[in-house]
Every structure is written in C-alpha cells, then in structure tokens.
C-alpha positions in Angstrom: -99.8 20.9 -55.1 -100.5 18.8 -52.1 -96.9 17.5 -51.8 -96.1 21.6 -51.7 -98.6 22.0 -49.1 -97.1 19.2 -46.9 -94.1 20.0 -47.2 -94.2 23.8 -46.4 -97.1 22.7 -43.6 -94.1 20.1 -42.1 -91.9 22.9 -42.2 -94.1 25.6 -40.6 -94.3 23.1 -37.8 -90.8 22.5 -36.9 -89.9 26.1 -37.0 -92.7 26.9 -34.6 -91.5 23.5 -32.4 -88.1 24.5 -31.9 -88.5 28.3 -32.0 -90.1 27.9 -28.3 -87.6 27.4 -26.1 -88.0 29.7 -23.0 -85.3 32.6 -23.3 -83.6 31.5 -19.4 -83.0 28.3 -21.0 -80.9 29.7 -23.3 -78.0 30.2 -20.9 -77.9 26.9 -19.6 -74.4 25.3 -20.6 -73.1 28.8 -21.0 -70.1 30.1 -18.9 -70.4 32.7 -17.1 -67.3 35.1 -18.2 -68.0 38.7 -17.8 -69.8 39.1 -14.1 -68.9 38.5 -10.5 -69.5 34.4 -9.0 -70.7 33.4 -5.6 -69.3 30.8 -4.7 -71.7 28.9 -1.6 -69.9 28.9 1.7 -70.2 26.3 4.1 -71.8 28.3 6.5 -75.4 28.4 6.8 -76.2 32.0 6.3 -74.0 34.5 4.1 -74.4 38.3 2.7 -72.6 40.1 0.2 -72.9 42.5 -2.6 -72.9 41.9 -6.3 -72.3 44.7 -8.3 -71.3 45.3 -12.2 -71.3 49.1 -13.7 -75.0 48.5 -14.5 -76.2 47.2 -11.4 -76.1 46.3 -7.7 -77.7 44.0 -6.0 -77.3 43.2 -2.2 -78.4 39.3 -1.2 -78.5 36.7 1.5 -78.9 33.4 1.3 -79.5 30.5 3.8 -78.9 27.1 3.8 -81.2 24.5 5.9 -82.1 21.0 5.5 -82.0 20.4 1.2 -83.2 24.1 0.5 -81.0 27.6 -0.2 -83.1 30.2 -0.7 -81.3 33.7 -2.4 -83.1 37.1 -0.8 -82.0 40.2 -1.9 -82.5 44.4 -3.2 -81.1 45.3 -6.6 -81.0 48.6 -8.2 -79.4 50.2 -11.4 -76.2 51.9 -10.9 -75.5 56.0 -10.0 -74.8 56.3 -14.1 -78.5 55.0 -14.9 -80.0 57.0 -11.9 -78.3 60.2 -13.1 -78.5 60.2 -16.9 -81.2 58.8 -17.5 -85.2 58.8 -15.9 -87.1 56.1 -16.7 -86.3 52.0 -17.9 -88.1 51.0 -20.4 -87.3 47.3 -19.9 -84.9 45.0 -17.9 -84.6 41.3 -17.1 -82.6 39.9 -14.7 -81.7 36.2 -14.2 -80.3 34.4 -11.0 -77.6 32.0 -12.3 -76.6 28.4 -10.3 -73.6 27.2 -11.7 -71.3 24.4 -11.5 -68.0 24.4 -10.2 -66.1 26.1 -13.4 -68.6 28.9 -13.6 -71.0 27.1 -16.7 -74.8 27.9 -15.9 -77.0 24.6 -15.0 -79.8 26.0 -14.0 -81.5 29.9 -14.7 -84.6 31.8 -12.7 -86.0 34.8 -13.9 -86.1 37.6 -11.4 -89.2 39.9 -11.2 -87.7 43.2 -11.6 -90.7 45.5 -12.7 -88.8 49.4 -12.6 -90.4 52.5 -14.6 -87.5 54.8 -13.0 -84.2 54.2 -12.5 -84.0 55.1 -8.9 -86.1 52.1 -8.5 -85.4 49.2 -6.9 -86.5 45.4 -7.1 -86.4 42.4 -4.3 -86.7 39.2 -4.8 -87.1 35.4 -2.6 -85.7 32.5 -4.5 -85.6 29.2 -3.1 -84.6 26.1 -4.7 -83.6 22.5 -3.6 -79.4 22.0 -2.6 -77.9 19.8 -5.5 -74.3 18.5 -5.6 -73.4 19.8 -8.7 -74.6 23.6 -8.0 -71.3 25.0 -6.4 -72.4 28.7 -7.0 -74.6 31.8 -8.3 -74.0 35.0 -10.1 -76.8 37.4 -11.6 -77.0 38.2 -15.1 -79.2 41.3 -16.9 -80.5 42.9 -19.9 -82.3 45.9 -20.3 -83.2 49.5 -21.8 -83.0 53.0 -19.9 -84.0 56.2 -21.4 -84.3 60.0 -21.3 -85.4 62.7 -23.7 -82.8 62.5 -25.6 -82.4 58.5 -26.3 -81.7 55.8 -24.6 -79.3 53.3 -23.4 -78.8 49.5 -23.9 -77.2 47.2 -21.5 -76.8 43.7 -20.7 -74.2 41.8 -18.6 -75.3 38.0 -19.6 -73.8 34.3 -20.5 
C-alpha cells in the first residue's frame, strides 16, 4: 500500500511540475505562419499598422543605444465592433522572432476590453539582441452579444 502511495504521490508531482509552464512560453520555437511580420529597419524610429480581420493595432518603435521599445493602440476590427457588444476575454502577445519568422521570445500585452469599441495601448521595451530580426502580434479571445458569441485567435 505504501509502494501505491509513492508511486501515485511521484506521479502527482511530475504532472503538476511540468503542467506549469507559462502559456507565452508556449509559442517560443513556433513559426509564425498566419499573421503579418515586422521586420526591424535600420532606422531609428519606424510606424506602421498591423492588422489581421480580427484586429488592428497601430505601433512605433525606437531604437537607441541596446534598447527597442514597441508603443502602440490596438482595437478589434469593424466586424467585432458591429456584431457584437461586449469581449468577454482576449490576450494578445507581442512576438520577437528570428530571421525565418520562428518566435524566440513572447510578452504578454495588457489588453483589458469589456466592449468591443474599446481600445488597448501598450509600452514594451526590451534589450536589442542579434538574433531578434523582427516582431508580429498574435491574439486570442472571446466576443459576445445576446445571441452568442464569437471565438477568435490569430496565434503560432
């Protein structure tokens, strides 16, 4: 009986171990496939727009010394805003990734909406590194209306 207890006690323990990996580190090594990539310019300051059908989100980012930091608005699409009222929950990532598009490296965006006309900003900085050659955003989420709801992601 103690044997039994060991072993489901040993086991108990290595599923809770390994079950607690942080859910951005599960994209790291992932290509991304299915969402637009930035790649950095040589230029010290740059702005674009980074849109999917789910989502938009305007940035900047500046280079100076050994730091980029990523600024930038996002907001769900005209579909969510028109269909449906409210989001009942939504990540979104920032992505650095390596020359062939594979993610090294993954920071969660704060992106607290209750509508969907809402929007969310963010202020990332993080420390240059030879091997990160661009960025793309990634997102999952849940809007809903009277009526039901909507899932959508866009992620590694």
């Amino acid at each position: 009986m103690k044997m039994k207890t060991l072993v489901v006690a040993l086991f108990c323990l290595i599923f809770a171990v390994t079950g607690c990996v942080p859910t951005s580190e599960l994209y790291i090594g992932k290509p991304v496939t299915s969402a637009p990539i930035i790649e950095f310019q040589k230029a010290e300051n740059a702005a674009g727009t980074w849109q999917t059908f789910d989502m938009t989100i305007n940035y900047t980012y500046t280079a100076s010394g050994g730091l980029i930091e990523i600024l930038g608005q996002g907001e769900l699409s005209q579909h969510y805003q028109m269909m449906y009222n409210s989001v009942r929950k939504l990540s979104v990532y920032l992505f650095l990734l390596d020359g062939d598009g594979v993610v090294l490296e993954t920071v969660k965006i704060p992106a607290f909406l209750t509508s969907t006309e809402d929007k969310f900003t963010f202020n990332i900085p993080f420390k240059v590194n030879e091997r990160i050659k661009g960025f793309s955003f990634g997102y999952s989420g849940v809007a809903t209306e009277m009526e039901g709801q909507s899932y959508f992601d866009s992620l590694p």
